[in-house]
C-alpha positions as CSV (number, residue, x, y, z in Angstrom):
1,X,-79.3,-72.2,26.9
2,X,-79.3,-68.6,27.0
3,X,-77.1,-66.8,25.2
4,X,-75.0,-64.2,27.5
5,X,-75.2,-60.6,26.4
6,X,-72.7,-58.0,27.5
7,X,-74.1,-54.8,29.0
8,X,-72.5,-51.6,27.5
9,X,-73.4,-48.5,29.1
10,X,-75.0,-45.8,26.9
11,X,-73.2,-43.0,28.9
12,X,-70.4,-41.1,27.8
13,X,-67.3,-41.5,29.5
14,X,-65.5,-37.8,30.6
15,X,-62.0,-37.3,31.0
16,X,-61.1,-34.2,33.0
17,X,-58.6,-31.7,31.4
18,X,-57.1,-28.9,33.3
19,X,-58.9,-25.6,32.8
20,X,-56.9,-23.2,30.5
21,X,-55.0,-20.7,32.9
22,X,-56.5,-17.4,32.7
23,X,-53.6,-14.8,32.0
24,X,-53.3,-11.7,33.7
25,X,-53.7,-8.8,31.1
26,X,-50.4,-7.8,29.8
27,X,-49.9,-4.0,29.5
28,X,-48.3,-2.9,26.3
29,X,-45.0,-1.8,26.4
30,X,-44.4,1.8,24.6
31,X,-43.6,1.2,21.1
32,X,-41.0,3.8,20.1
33,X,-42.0,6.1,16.7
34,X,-40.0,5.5,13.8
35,X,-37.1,8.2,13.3
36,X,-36.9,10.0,10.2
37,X,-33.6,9.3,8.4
38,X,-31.9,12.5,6.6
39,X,-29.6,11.6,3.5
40,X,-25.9,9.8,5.0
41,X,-23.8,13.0,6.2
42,X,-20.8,12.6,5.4
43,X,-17.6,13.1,8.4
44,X,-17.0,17.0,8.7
45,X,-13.3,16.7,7.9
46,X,-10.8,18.5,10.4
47,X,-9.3,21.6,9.4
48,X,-5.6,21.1,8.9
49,X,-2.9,23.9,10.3
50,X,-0.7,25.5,7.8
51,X,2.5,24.5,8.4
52,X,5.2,27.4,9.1
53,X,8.0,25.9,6.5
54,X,8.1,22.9,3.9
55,X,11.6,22.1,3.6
56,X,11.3,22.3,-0.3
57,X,14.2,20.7,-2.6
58,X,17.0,23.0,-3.6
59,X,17.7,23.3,-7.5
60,X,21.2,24.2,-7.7
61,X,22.2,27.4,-9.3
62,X,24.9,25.7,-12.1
63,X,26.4,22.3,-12.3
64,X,30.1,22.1,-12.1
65,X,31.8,21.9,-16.0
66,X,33.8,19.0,-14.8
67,X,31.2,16.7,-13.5
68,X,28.8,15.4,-16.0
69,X,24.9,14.9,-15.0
70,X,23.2,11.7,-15.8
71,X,19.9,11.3,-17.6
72,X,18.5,10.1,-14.4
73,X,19.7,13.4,-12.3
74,X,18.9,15.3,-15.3
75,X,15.0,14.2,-15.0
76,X,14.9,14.3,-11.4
77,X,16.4,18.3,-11.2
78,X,13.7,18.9,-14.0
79,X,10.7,17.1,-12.1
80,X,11.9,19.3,-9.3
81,X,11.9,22.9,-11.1
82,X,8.5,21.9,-12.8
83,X,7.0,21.5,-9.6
84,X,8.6,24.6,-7.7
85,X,7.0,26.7,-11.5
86,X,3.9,25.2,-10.6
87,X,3.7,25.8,-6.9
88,X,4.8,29.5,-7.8
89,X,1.2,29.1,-10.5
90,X,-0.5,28.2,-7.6
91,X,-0.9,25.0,-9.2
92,X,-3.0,26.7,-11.9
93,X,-2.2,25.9,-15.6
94,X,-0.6,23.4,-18.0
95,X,1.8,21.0,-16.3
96,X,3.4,20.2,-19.7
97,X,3.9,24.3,-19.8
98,X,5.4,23.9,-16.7
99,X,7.5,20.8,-17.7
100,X,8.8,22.4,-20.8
101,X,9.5,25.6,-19.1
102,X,11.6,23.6,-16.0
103,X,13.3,21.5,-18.8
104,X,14.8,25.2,-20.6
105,X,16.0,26.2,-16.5
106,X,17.8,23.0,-16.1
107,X,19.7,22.7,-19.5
108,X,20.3,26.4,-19.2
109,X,22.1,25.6,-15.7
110,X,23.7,22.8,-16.8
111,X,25.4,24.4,-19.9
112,X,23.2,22.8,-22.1
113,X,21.7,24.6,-25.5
């Protein structure tokens, strides 16, 4: 008996595939030139108005005899007279000057040697 033999066909089989789409040419869009960037500027601060009058605290003159001032009052009338010595300086020169100097104003005000 003959022996059956399959036929296979030499030829290659093709698939189709779809073309690649052509694209359109695509103009360039501007490309924008790098800006050259200065040192960081600081804010221009606004000019501030002098003001007509400071309401400044008042040292009194002398202490009554009778009423006795406390170390806390003492300090604070002191703190007050350094600072009206040193606005008077122009805020110029040694704030323990100006400390000492308020300290002999007060005691001499209060009655104190």
């Amino acid at each position: 008996m003959a022996a059956k033999t399959k036929k296979t066909s030499t030829a290659k089989k093709t698939t189709k595939t779809a073309a690649p789409a052509v694209k359109a040419p695509v103009a360039a869009a501007p490309v924008a030139k790098p800006v050259p960037v200065a040192a960081p500027v600081a804010p221009v601060a606004k000019p501030v108005a002098p003001v007509a009058s400071v309401a400044k605290p008042v040292v009194t003159a002398a202490a009554p005899a009778s009423k006795s001032v406390s170390t806390a009052e003492r300090a604070k009338m002191i703190e007050v007279a350094a600072y009206l010595i040193a606005e008077k300086a122009g805020f110029r020169g040694d704030a323990k000057a100006f400390w000492l100097q308020a300290e002999k104003e007060v005691d001499a005000k209060l009655g104190k040697k």
